[in-house]
C-alpha positions as CSV (number, residue, x, y, z in Angstrom):
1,X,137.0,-31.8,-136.6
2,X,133.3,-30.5,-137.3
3,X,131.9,-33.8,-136.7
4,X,132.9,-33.4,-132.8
5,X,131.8,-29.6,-132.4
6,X,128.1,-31.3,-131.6
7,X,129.1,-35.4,-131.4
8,X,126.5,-37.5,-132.5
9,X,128.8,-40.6,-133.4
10,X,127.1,-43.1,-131.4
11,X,123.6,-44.0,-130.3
12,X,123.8,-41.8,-127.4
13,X,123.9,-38.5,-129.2
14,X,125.4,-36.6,-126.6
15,X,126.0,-33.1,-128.9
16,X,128.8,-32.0,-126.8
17,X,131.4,-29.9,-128.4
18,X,134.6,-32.0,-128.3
19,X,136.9,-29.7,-129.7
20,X,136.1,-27.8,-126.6
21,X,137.2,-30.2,-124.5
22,X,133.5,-30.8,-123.5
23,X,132.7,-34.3,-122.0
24,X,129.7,-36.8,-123.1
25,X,129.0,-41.0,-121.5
26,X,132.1,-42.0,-123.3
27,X,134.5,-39.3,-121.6
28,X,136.5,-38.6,-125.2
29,X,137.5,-35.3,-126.2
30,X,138.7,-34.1,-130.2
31,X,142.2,-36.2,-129.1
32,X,142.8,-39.8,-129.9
33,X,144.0,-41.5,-126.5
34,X,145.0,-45.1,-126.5
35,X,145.8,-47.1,-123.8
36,X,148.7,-49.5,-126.0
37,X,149.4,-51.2,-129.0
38,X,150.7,-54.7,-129.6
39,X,150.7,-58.2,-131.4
40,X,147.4,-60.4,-129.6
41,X,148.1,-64.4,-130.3
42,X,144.9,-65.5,-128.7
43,X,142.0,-64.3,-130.7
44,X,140.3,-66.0,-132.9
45,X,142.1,-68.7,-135.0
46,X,140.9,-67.1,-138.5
47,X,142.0,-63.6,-136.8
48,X,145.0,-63.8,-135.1
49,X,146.7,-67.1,-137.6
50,X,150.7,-67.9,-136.9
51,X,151.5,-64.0,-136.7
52,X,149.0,-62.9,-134.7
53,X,146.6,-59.8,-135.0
54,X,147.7,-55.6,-134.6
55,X,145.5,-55.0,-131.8
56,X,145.8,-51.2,-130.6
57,X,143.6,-50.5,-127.6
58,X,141.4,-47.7,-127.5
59,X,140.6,-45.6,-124.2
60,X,137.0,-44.4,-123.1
61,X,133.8,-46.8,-124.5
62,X,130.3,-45.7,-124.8
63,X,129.1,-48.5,-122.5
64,X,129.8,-49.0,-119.0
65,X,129.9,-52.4,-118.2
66,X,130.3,-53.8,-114.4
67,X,132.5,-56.6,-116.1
68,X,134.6,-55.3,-118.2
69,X,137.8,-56.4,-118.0
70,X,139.5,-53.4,-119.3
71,X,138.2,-51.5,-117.2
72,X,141.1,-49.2,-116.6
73,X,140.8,-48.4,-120.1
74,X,137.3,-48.4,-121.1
75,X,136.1,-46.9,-117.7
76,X,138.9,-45.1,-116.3
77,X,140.7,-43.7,-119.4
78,X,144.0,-45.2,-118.8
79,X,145.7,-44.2,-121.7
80,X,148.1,-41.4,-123.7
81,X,147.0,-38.9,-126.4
82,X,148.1,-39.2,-129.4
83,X,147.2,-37.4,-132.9
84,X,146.1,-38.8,-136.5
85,X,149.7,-38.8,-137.4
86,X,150.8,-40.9,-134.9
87,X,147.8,-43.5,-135.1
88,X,148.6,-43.6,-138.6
89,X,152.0,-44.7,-138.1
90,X,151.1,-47.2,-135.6
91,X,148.9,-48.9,-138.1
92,X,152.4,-49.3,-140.4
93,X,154.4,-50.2,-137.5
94,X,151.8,-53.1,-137.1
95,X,151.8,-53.9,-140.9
96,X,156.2,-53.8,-140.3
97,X,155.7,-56.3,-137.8
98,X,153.7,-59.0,-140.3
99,X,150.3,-59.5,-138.3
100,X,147.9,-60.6,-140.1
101,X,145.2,-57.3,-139.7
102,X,145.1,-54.0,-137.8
103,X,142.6,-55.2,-134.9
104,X,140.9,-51.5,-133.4
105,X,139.8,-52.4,-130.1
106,X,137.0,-50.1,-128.9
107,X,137.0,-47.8,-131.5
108,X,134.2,-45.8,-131.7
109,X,134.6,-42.5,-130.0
110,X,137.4,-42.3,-132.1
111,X,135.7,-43.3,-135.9
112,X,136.6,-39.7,-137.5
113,X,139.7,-39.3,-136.7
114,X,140.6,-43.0,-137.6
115,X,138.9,-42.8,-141.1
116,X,141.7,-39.8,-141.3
117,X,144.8,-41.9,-140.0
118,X,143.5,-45.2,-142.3
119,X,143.7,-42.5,-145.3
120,X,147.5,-41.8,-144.3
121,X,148.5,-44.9,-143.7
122,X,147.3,-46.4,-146.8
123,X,149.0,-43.4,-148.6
124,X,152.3,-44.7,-146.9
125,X,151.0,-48.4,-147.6
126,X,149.1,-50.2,-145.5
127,X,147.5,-53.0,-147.2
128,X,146.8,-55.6,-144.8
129,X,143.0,-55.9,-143.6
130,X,141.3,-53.5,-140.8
131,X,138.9,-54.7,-137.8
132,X,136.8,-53.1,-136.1
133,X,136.4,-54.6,-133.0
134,X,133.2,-52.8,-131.3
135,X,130.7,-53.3,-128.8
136,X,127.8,-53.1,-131.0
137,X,126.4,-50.0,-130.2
138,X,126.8,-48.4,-133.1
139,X,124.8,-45.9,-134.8
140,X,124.0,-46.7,-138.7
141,X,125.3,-43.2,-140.0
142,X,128.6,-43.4,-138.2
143,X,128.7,-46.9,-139.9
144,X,128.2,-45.7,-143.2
145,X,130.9,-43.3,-142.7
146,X,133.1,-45.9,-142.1
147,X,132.3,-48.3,-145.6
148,X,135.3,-48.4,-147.2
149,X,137.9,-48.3,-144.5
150,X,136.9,-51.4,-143.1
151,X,137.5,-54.9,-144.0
152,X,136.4,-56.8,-140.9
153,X,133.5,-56.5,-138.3
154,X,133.8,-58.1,-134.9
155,X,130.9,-56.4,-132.8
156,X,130.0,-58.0,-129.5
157,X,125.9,-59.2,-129.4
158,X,125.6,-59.0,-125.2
159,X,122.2,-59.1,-125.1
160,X,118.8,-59.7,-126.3
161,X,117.3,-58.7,-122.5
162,X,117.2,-54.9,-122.6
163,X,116.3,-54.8,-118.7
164,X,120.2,-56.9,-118.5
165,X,121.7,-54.1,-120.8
166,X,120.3,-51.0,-118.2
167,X,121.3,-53.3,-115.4
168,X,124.7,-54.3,-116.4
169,X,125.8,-51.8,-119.4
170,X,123.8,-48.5,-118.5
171,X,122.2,-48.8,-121.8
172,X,118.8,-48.2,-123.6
173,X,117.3,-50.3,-126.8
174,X,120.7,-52.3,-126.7
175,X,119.2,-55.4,-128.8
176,X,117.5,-52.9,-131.1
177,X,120.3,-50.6,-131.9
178,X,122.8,-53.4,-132.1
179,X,121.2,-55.8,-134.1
180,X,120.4,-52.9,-137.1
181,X,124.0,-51.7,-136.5
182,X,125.5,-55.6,-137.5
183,X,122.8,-56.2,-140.0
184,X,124.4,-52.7,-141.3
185,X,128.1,-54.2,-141.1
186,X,126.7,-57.4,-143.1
187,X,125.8,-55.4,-146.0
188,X,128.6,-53.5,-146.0
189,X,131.9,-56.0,-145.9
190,X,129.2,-59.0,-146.5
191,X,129.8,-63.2,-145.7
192,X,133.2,-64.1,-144.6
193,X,136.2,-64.3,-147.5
194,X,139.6,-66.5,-146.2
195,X,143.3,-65.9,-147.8
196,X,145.0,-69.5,-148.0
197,X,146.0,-69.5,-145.0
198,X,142.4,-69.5,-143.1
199,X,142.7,-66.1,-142.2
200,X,139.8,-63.8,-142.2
201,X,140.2,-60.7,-145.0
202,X,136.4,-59.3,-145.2
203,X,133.1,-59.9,-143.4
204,X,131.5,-60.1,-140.0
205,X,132.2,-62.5,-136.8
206,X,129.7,-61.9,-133.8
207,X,131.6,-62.2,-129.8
208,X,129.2,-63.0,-127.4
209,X,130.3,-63.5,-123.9
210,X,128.2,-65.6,-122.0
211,X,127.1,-64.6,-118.3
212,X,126.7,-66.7,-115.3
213,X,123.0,-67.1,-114.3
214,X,121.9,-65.9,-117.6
215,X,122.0,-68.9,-119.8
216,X,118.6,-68.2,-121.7
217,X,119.6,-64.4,-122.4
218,X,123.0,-66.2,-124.5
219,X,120.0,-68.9,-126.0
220,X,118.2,-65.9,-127.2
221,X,121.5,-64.1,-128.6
222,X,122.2,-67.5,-130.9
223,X,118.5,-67.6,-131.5
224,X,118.1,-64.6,-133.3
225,X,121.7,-65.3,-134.8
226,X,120.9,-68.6,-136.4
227,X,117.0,-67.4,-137.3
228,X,117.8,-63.8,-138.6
229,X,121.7,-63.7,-140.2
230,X,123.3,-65.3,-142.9
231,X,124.5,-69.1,-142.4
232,X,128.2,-67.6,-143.8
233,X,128.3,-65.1,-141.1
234,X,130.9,-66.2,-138.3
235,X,130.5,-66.5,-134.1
236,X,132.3,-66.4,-131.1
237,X,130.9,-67.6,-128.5
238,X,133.2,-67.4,-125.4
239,X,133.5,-68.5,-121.6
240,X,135.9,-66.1,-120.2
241,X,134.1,-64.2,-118.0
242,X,134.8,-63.9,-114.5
243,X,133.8,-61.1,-112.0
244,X,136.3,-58.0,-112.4
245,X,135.7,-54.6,-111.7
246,X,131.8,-53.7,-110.1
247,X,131.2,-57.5,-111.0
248,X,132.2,-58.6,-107.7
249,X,129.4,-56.6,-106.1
250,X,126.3,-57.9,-108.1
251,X,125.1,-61.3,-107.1
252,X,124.7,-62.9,-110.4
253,X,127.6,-61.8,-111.9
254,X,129.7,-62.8,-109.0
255,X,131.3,-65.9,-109.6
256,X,132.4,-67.6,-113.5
257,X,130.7,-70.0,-115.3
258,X,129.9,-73.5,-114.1
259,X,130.4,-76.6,-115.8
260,X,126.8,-77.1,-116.4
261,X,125.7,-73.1,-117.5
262,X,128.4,-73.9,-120.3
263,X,127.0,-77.4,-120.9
264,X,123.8,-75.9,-121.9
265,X,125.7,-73.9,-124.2
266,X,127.1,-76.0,-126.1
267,X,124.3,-78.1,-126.2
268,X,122.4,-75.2,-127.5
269,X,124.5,-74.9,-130.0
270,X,124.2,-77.9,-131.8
271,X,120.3,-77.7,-131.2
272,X,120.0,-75.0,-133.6
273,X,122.8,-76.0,-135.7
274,X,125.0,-72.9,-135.6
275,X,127.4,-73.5,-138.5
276,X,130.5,-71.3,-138.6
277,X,132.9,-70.1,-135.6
278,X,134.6,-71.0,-132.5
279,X,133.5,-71.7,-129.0
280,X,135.8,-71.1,-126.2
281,X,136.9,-74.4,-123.9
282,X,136.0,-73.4,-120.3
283,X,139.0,-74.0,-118.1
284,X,141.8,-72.6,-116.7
285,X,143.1,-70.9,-120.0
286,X,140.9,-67.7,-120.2
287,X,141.8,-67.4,-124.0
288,X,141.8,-70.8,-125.8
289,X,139.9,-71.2,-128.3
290,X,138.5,-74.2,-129.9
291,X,138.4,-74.1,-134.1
292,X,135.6,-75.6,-134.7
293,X,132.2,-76.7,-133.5
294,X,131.3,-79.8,-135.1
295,X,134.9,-81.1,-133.9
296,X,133.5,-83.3,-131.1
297,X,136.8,-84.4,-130.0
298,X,138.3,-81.3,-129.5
299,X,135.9,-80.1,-126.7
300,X,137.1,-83.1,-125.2
């Protein structure tokens, strides 16, 4: 493909020659490599509904994270190459299955060759919604590549502190480059839009995973969130972090959340009156989520 002869898909503009089998930060060459494919109860309740969401994990990621925990897949490559053909059938086997969406988990490296197995599979048709489930650090153009194919945006906001991003991500301008990219996924799919069953068929819903010892970097995230983004636009804010991977070795990332870093939190929260999305209950259960925020007495 002559968009990965010199890649510039992402923000770090490597211009290696991927058909060449040439390697740049996220590791991917011309070839599609996922790591698996399967039906994810436990996102979001407006994402994953009663039939859950057609997640299909992606291998390599332009960030490198100390905490991620996919590690295997997003640092080591875990995965098996596949071609357009065979991602495009995927996306149908998904839709066979009845979930609710095709949920692309760490997509970008991949974004050409996917805008080439979305137009098979909607020749074959595929009709149910597409998410891009990203990072953040997107570059506008390979955005607006993408408008279209895309119905929802879930990009991650990690952080407003660009001395955290270096330290924790190996990233530069994180905040800057993430917040244009969602503002650019905003005017694309625009506010949220609900079938009658709650689910979630177009618009944007920003994860951010909150950090032990850095409680005023996630203020700062839901600061500019509230201050800078449409009321309509949806957030995740979640409390499953624990140390994985490098994690373990860096002091403040060593240990999960207390009971008080996530009481500020929520607090937080209904300071600035945030209006729409979920908040994760912290506790044993990594990945329940609670519906909705002003619902008092189901925090409890």
């Amino acid at each position: 493909m002559k968009e990965l002869e010199k890649c510039e898909l992402c923000p770090h503009e490597c211009k290696i020659n991927r058909n060449k089998k040439e390697i740049g930060r996220c590791k991917a060459t011309e070839q599609v490599r996922i790591a698996l494919y399967h039906t994810h109860d436990f996102e979001e309740p407006c994402i994953s509904g009663k039939n859950g969401s057609g997640t299909i994990f992606f291998s390599n990621c332009n960030l490198n994270c100390i905490y991620c925990q996919n590690y295997e897949i997003s640092q080591l490559g875990k995965g098996k190459d596949i071609t357009i053909e065979q991602l495009a059938n995927i996306f149908l086997k998904q839709q066979e299955n009845k979930v609710e969406n095709i949920n692309l988990v760490t997509p970008t490296s991949y974004a050409i060759q996917i805008i080439e197995a979305i137009k098979i599979a909607k020749q074959k048709g595929l009709t149910i919604p597409i998410l891009y489930n990203t990072n953040g650090y997107e570059k506008i153009e390979t955005l607006k590549l993408l408008e279209g194919y895309i119905d929802i945006y879930l990009p991650d906001l990690k952080y407003v502190e660009d001395d955290l991003a270096q330290k924790y991500s190996k990233v530069k301008n994180y905040f800057t480059i993430t917040t244009k990219a969602i503002k650019e996924m905003i005017r694309q799919v625009g506010t949220p839009t609900f079938n009658q069953d709650g689910i979630m068929q177009k618009g944007v819903m920003i994860r951010h995973l909150v950090l032990p010892n850095h409680i005023e970097n996630s203020k700062k995230v839901l600061k500019w969130i509230k201050d800078t983004l449409p009321t309509e636009v949806y957030v995740s804010v979640m409390a499953q972090y624990f140390p994985t991977y490098l994690a373990k070795q860096e002091k403040n990332l060593s240990r999960k959340l207390t009971k008080k870093e996530w009481e500020k939190i929520e607090d937080y929260i209904e300071e600035i009156e945030l209006e729409n999305g979920y908040i994760q209950e912290l506790g044993e259960h990594e990945e329940e989520y609670v519906p909705k925020w002003e619902a008092e007495e189901l925090r409890l």
